[in-house]
Backbone as CSV, one residue per row, in Angstrom:
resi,resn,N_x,N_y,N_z,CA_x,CA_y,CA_z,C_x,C_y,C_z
1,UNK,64.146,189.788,147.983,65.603,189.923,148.046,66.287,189.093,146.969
2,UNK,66.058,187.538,146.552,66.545,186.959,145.328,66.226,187.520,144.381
3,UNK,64.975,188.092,144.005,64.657,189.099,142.755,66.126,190.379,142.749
4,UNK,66.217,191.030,143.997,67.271,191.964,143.645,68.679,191.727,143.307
5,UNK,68.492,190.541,144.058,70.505,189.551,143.826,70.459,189.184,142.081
6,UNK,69.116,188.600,141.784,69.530,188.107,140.380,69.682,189.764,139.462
7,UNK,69.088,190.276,139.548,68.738,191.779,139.195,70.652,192.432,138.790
8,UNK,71.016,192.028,139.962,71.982,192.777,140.483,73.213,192.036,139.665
9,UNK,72.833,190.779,139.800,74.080,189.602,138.751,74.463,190.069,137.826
10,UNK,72.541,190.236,136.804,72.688,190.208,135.461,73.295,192.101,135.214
11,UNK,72.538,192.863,135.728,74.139,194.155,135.793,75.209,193.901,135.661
12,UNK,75.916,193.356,136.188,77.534,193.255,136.677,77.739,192.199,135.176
13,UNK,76.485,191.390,134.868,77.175,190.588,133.609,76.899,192.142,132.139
14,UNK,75.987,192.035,132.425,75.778,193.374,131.196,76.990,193.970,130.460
15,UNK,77.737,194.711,132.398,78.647,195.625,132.030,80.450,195.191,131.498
16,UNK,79.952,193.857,132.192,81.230,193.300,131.719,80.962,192.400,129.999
17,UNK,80.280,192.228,129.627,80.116,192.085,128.103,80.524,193.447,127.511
18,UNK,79.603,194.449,128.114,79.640,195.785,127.217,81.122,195.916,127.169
19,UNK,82.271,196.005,128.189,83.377,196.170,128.507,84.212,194.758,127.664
20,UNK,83.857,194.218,127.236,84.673,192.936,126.035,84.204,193.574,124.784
21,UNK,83.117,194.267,124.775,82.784,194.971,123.432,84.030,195.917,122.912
22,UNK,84.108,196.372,123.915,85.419,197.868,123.552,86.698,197.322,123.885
23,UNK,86.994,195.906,124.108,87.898,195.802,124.503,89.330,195.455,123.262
24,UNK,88.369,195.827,122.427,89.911,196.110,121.205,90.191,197.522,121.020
25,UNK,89.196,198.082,121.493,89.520,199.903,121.514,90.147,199.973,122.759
26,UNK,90.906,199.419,123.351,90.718,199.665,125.055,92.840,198.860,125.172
27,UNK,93.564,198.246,123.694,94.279,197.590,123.504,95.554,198.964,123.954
28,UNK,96.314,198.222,124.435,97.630,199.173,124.496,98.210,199.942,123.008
29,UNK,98.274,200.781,122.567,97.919,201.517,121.490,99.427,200.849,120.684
30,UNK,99.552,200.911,119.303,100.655,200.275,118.379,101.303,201.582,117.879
31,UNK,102.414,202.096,117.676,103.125,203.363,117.465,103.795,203.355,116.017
32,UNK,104.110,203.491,114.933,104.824,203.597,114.358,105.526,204.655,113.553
33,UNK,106.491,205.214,113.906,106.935,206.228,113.252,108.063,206.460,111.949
34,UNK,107.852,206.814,111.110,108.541,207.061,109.800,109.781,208.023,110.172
35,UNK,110.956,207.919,110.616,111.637,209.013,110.408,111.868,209.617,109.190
36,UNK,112.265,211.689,109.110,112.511,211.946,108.301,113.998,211.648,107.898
37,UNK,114.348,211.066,107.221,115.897,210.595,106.721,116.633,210.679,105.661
38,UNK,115.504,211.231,104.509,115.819,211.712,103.429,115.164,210.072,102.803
39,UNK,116.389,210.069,100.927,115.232,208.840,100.528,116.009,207.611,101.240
40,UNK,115.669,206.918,102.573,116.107,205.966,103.107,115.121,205.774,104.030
41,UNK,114.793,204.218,104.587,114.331,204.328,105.346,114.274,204.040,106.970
42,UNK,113.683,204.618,108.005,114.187,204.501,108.944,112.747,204.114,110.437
43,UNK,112.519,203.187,110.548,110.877,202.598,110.883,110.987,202.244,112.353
44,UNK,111.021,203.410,113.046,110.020,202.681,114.989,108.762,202.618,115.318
45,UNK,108.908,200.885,115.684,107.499,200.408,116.040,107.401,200.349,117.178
46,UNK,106.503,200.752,118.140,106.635,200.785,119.906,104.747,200.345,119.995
47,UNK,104.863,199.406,121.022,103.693,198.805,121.393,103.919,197.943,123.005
48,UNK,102.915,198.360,124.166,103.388,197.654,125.440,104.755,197.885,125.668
49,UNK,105.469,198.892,125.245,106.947,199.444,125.885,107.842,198.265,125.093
50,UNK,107.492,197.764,123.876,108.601,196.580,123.301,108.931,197.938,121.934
51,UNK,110.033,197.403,121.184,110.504,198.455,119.967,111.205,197.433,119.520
52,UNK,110.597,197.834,118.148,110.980,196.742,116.828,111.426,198.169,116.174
53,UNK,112.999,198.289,115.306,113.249,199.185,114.474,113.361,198.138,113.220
54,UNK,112.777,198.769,112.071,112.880,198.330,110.893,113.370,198.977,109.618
55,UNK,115.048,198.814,109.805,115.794,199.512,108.775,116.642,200.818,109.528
56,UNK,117.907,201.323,109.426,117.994,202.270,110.097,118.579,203.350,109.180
57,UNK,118.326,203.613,107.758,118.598,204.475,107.493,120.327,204.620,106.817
58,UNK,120.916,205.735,106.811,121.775,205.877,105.680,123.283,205.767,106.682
59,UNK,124.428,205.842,106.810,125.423,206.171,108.220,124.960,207.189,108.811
60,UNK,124.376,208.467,108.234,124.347,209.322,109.337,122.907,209.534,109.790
61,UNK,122.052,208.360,109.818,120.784,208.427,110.114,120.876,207.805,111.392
62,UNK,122.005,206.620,111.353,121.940,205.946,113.016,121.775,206.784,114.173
63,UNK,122.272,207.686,114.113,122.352,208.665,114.947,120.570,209.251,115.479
64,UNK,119.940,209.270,114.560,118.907,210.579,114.590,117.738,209.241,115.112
65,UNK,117.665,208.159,114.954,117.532,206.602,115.003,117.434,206.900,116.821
66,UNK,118.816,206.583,116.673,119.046,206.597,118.404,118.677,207.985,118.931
67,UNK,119.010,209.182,118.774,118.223,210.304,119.695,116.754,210.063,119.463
68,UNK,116.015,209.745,118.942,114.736,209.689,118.721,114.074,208.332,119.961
69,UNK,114.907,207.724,119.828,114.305,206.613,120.738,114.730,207.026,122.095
70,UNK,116.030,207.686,122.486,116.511,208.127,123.688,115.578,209.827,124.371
71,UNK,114.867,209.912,123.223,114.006,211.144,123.613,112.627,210.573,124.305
72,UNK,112.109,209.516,123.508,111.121,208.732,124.161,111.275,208.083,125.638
73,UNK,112.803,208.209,126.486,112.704,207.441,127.234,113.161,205.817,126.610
74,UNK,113.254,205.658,125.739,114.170,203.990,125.605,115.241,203.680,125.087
75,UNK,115.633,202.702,125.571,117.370,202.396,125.707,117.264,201.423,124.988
76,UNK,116.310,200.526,124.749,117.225,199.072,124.201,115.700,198.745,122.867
77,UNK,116.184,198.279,122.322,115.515,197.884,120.837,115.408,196.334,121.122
78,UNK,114.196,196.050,121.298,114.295,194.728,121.275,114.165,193.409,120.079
79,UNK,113.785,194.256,119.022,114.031,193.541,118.015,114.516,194.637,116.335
80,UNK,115.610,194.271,116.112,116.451,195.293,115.301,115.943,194.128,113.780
81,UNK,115.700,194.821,112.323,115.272,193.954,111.620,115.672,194.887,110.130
82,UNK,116.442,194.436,109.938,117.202,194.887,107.958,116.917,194.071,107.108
83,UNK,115.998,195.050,106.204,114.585,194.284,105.382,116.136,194.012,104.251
84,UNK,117.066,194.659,104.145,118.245,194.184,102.831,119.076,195.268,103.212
85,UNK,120.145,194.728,102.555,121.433,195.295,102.667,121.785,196.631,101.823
86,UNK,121.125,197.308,101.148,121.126,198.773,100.341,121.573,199.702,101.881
87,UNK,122.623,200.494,101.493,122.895,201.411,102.187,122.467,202.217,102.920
88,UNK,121.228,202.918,102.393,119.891,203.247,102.996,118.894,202.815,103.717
89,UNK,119.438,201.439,103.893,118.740,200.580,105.060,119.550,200.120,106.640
90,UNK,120.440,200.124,105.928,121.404,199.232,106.198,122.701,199.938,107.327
91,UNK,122.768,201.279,106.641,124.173,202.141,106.968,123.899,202.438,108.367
92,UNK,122.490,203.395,109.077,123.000,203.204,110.130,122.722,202.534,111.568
93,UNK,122.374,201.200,110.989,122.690,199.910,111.565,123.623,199.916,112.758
94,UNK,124.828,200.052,112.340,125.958,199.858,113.441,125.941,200.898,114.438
95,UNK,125.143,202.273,114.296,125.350,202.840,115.498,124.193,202.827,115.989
96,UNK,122.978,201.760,116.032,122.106,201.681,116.448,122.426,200.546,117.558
97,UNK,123.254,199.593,117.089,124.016,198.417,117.755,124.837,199.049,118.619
98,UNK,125.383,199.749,118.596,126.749,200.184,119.418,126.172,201.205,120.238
99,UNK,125.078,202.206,120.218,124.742,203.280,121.147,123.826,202.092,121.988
100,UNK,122.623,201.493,121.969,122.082,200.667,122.360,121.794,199.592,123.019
101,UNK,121.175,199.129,123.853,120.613,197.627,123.985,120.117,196.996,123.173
102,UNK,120.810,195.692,122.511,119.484,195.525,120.735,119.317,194.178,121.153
103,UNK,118.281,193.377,121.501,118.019,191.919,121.499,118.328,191.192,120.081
104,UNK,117.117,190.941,119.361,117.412,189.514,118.545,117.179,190.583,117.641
105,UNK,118.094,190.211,116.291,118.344,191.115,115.116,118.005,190.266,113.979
106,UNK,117.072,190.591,112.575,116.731,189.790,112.238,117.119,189.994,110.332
107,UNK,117.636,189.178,110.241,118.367,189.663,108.516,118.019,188.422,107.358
108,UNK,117.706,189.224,106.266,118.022,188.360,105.094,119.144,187.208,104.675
109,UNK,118.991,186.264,104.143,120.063,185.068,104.412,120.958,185.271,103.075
110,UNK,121.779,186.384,102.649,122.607,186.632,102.088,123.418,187.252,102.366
111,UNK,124.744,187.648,101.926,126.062,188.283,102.090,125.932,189.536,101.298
112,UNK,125.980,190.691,101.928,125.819,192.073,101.700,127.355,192.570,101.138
113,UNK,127.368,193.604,100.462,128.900,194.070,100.215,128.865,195.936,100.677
114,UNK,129.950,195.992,100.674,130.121,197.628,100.878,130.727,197.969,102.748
115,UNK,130.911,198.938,102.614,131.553,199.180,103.972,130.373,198.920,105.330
116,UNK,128.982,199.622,104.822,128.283,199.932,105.512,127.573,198.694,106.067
117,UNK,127.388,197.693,105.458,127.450,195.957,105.712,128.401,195.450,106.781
118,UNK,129.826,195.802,106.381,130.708,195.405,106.836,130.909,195.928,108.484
119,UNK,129.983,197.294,108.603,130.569,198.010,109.623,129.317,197.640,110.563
120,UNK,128.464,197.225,109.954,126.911,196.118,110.899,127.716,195.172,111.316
121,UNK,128.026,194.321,110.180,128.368,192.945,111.271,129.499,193.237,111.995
122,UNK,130.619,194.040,111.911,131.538,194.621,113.334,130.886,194.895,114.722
123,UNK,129.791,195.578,113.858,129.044,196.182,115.606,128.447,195.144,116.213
124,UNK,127.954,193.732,115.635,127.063,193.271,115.932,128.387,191.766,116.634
125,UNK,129.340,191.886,115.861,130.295,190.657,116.662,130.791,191.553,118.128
126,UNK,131.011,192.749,118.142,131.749,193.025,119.309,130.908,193.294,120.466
127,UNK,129.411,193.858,120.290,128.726,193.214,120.785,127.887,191.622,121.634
128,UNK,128.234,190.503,120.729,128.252,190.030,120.736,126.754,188.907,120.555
129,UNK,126.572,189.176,119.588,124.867,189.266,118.989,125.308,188.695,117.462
130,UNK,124.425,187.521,117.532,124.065,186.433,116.751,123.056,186.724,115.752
131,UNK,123.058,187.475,114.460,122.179,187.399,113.878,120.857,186.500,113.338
132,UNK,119.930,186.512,112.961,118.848,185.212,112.855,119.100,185.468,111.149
133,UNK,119.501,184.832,110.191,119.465,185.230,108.741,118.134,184.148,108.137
134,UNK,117.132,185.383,107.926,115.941,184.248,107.894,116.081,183.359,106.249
135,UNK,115.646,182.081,106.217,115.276,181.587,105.177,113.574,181.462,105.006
136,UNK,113.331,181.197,105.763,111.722,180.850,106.174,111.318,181.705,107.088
137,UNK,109.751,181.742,107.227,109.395,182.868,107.968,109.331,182.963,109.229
138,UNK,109.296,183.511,110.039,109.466,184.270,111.331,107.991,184.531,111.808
139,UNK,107.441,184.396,113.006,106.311,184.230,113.672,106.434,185.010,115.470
140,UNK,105.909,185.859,115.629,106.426,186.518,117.351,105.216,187.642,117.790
141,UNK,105.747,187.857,118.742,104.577,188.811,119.489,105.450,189.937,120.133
142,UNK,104.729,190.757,119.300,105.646,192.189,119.677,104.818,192.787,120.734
143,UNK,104.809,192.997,122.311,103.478,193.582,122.787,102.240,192.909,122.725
144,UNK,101.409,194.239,122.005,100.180,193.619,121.509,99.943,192.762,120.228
145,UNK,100.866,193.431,119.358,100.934,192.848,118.057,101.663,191.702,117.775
146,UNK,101.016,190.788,116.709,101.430,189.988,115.942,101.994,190.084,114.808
147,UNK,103.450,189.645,114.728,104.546,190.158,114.007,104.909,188.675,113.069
148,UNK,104.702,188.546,111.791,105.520,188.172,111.098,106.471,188.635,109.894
149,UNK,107.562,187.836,109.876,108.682,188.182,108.183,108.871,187.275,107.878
150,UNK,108.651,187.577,106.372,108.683,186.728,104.994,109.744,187.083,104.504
151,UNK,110.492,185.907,104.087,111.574,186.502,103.356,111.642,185.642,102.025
152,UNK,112.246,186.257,101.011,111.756,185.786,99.653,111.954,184.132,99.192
153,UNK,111.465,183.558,98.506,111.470,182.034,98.207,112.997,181.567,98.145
154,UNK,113.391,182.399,96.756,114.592,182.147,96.656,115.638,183.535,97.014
155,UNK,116.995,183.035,96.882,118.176,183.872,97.117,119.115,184.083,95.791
156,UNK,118.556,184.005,94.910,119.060,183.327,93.782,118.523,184.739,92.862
157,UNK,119.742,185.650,92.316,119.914,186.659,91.732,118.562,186.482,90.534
158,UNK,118.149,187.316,90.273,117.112,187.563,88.921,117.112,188.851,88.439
159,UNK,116.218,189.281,87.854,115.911,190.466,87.080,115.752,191.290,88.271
160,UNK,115.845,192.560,87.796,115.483,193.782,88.712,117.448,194.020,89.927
161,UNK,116.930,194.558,90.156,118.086,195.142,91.563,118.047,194.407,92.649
162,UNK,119.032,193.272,92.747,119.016,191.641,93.143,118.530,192.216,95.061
163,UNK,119.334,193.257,95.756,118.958,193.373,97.123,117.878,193.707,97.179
164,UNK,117.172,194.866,96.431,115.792,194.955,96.637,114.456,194.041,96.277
165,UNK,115.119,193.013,95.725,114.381,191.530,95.556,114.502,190.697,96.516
166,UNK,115.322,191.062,97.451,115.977,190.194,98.700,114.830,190.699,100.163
167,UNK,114.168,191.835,99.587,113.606,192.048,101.264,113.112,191.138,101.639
168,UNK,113.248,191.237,102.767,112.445,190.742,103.904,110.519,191.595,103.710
169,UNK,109.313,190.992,104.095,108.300,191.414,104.120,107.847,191.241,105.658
170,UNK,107.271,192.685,105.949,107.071,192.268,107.652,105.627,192.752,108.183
171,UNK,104.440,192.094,108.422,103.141,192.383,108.549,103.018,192.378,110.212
172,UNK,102.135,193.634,110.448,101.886,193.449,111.927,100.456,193.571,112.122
173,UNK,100.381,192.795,113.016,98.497,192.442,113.089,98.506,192.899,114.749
174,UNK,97.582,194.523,114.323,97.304,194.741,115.689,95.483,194.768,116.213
175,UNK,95.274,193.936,116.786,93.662,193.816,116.855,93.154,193.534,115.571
176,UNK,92.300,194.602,115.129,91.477,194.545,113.929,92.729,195.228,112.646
177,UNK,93.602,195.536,113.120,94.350,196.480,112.269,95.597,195.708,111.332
178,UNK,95.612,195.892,110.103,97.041,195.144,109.672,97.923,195.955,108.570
179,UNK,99.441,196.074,108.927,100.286,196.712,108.157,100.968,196.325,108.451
180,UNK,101.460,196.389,106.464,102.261,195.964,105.828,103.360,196.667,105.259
181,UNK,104.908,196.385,105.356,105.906,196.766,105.263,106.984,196.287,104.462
182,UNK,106.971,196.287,103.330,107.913,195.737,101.993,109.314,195.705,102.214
183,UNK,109.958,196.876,102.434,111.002,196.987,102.255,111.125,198.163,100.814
184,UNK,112.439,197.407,100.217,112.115,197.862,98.728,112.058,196.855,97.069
185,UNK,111.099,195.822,98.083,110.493,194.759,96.945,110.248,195.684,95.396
186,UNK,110.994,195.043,94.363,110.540,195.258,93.208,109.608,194.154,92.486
187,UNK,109.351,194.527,91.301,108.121,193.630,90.662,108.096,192.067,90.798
188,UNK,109.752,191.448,90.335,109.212,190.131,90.852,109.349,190.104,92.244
189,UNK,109.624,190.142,93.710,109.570,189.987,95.137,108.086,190.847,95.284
190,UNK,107.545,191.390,94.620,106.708,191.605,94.936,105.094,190.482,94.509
191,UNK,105.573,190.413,93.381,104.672,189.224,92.639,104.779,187.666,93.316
192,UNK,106.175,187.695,93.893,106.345,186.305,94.513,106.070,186.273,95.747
193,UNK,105.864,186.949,96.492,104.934,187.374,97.302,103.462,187.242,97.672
194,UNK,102.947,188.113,96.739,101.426,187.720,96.542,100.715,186.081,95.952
195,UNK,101.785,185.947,95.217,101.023,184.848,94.847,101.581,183.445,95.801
196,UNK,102.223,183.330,96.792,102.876,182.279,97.642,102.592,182.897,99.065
197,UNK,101.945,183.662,99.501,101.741,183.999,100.797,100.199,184.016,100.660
198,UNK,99.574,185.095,99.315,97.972,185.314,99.487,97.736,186.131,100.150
199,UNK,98.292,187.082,100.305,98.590,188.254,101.719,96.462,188.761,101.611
200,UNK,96.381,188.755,103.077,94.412,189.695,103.281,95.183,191.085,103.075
201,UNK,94.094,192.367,102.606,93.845,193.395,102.796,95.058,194.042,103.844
202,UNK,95.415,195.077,103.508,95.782,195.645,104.894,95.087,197.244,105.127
203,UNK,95.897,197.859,105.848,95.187,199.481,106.642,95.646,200.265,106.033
204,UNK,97.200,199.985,106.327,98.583,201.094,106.082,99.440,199.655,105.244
205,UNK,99.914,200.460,104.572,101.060,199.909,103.396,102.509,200.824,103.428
206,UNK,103.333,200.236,103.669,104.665,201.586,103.607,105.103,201.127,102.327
207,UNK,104.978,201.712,101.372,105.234,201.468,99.573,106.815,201.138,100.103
208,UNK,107.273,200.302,98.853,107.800,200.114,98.908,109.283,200.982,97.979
209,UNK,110.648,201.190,97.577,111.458,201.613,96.592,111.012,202.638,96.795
210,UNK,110.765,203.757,97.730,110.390,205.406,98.075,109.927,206.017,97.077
211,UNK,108.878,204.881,96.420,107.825,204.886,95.651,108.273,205.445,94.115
212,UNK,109.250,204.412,93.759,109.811,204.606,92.497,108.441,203.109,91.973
213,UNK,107.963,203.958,90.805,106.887,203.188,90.035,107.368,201.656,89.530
214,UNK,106.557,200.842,89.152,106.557,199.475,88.454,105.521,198.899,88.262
215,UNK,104.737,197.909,87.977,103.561,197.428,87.542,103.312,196.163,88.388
216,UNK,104.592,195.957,89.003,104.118,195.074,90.454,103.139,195.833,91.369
217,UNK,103.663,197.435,91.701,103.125,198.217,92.543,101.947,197.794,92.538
218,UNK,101.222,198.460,90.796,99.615,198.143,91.037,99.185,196.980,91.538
219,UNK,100.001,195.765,90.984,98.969,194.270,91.731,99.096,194.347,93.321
220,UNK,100.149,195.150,94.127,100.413,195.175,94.930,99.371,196.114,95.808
221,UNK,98.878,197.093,95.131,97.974,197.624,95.513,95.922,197.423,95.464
222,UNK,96.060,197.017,94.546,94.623,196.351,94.034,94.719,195.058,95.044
223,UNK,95.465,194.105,95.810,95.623,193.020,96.413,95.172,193.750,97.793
224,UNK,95.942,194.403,98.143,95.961,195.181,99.731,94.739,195.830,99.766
225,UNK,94.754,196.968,98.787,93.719,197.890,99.074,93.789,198.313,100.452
226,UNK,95.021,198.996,101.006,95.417,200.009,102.177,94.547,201.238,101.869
227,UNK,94.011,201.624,103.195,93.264,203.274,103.339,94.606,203.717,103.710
228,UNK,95.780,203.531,104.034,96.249,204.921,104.106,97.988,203.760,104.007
229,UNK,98.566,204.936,103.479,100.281,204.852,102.965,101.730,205.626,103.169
230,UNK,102.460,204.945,103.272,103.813,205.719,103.618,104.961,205.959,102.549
231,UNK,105.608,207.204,102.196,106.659,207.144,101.505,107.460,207.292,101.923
232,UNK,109.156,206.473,102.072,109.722,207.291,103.136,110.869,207.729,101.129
233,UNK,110.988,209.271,100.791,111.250,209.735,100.066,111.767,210.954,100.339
234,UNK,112.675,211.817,99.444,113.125,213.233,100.010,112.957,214.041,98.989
235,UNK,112.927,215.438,99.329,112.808,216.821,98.147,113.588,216.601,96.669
236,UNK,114.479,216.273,97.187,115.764,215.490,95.940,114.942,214.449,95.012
237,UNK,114.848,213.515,95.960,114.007,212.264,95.069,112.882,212.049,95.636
238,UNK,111.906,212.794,95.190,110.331,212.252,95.429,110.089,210.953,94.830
239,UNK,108.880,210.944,95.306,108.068,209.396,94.782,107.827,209.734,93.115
240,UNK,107.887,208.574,91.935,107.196,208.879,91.142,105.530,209.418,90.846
241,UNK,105.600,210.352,89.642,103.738,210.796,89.811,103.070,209.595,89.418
242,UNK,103.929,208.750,88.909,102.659,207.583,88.620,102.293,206.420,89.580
243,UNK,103.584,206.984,91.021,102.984,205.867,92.097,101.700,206.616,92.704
244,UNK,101.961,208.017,92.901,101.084,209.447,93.826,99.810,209.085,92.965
245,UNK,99.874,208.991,91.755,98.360,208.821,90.784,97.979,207.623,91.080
246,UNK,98.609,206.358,91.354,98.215,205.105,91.019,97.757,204.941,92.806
247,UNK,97.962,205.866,93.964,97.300,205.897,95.110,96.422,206.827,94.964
248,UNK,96.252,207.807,94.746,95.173,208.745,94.561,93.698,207.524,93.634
249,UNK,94.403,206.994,92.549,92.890,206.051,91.867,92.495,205.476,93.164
250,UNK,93.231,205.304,93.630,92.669,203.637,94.602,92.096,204.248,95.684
251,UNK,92.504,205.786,95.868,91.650,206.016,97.251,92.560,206.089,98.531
252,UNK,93.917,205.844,98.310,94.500,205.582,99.398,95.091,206.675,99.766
253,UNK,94.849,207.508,100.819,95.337,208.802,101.677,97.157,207.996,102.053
254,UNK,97.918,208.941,101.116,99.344,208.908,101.310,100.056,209.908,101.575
255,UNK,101.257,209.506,102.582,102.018,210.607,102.959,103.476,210.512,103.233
256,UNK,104.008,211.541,102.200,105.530,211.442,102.389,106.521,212.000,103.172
257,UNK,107.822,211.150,103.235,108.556,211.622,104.719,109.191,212.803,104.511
258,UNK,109.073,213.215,103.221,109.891,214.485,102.384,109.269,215.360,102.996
259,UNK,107.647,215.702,103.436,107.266,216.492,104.195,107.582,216.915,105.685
260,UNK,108.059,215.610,106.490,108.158,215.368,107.679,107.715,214.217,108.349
261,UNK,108.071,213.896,109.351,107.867,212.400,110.025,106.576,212.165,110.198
262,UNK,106.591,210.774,109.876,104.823,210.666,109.724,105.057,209.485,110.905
263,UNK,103.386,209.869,111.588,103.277,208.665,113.007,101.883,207.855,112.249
264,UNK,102.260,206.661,112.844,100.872,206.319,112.124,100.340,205.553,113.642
265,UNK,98.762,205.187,114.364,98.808,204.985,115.630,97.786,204.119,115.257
266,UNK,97.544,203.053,116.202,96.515,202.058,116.181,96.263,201.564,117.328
267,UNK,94.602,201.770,117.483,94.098,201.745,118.907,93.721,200.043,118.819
268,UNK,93.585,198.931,117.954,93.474,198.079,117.755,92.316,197.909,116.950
269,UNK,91.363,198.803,117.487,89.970,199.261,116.146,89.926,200.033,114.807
270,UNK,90.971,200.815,115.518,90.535,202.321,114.454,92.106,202.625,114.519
271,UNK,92.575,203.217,112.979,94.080,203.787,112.771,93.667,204.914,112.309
272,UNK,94.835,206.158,112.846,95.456,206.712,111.903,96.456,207.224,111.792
273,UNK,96.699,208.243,110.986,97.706,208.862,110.425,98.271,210.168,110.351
274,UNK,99.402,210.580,110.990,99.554,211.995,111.148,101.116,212.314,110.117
275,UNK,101.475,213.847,110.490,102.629,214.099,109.860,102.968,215.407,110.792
276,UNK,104.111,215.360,111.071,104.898,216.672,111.473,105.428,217.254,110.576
277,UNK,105.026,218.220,110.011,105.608,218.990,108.703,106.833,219.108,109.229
278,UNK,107.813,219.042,108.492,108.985,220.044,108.701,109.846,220.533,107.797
């Protein structure tokens, strides 16, 4: 009878090792979807029932923002995050605030201009929601995932298109899985970046500037070495052919929102990548 009890132990231990084996395949799955929005971008992340939106698109994207999340069944955004103030990020912001529940909102530590700026921070005072304007980086747990944003060294105008030097950078580490999300970093925010963070490898990369070319891109890409990529771009303004060529060398399976909304899913082991033509 002790022969069968120990017998019987080491089973029950077996199966519960085997069962820690799979237990990153076994993770509450990580969601992220690209809306189609034209060239702007518009980013829901859903993991354990939490939603991080990142960027909402143009004024009349807020809208398509909020039916999209109200189709899923959710009401409140718990973490709202505007990688910079470009219109196309930025615009529809305020009716994401105003249709919504939005917890902690997380912004670049500069002063934006234009209406569509102006008509965020309205929604966000009458509300009554305290922006976080990062200088330094940001550290949290979205769900399953591990969420940080980088936001650039300095604030201090330079070469290139000063807001899209201003993004915010936002990496999510789900299990074995990691993606990375620029904004629309140009060559130097992108270079200052790599070389002051040291960023590992990632999975998925959402290019950054709806894949208007530069020679940051490549270090940006040879650094990462992503299997698979996002454009969020439209029929009007595609990606340049020399970003589409400079992912095709590297191997990296890319897909643009000009086609239709792309989901990208992560079981914590294994990602991938879909598209709804439309």
């Amino acid at each position: 009878m002790r022969r069968i009890g120990i017998c019987a132990a080491l089973a029950v231990l077996l199966a519960a090792l085997l069962a820690g084996c799979g237990g990153k395949g076994a993770m509450e799955p990580l969601t992220v979807t690209l809306l189609k929005v034209g060239r702007a971008d518009a980013i829901v992340v859903r993991t354990d029932d939490r939603i991080m939106v990142i960027d909402a698109g143009e004024e009349e994207d807020g809208a398509e923002v909020v039916e999209f999340l109200r189709k899923n069944g959710v009401g409140r955004v718990d973490v709202l995050l505007i990688t910079h103030f470009d219109k196309d990020h930025v615009g529809g912001a305020d009716t994401v605030v105003e249709e919504l529940s939005v917890g902690r909102v997380l912004l670049p530590d500069y002063e934006g201009e234009g209406t569509d700026y102006a008509d965020f921070l309205d929604a966000l005072a009458a509300k009554g929601i305290s922006p976080e304007r990062l200088a330094e980086p940001v550290r949290f747990s979205l769900g399953a995932a591990e969420v940080t944003v980088e936001p650039p060294a300095s604030y201090e105008a330079g070469s290139g298109e000063v807001d899209n030097n201003f993004s915010l950078i936002t990496t999510l580490v789900h299990g074995e899985n990691r993606l990375v999300f620029v904004g629309d970093a140009e060559k130097r925010r992108i270079r200052q970046w790599l070389t002051d963070s040291r960023p590992e490898g990632c999975d998925f990369l959402k290019i950054p500037h709806h894949g208007v070319y530069n020679r940051g891109l490549e270090e940006l890409i040879e650094t990462l070495s992503p299997a698979y990529a996002a454009i969020c771009d439209s029929e009007k303004n595609p990606a340049d052919d020399a970003t589409l060529e400079l992912l095709a060398g590297h191997s990296v399976s890319a897909l643009e929102t000009k086609d239709g909304r792309i989901t990208v899913v992560s079981d914590g082991a294994r990602l991938e990548i879909h598209q709804k033509r439309q």
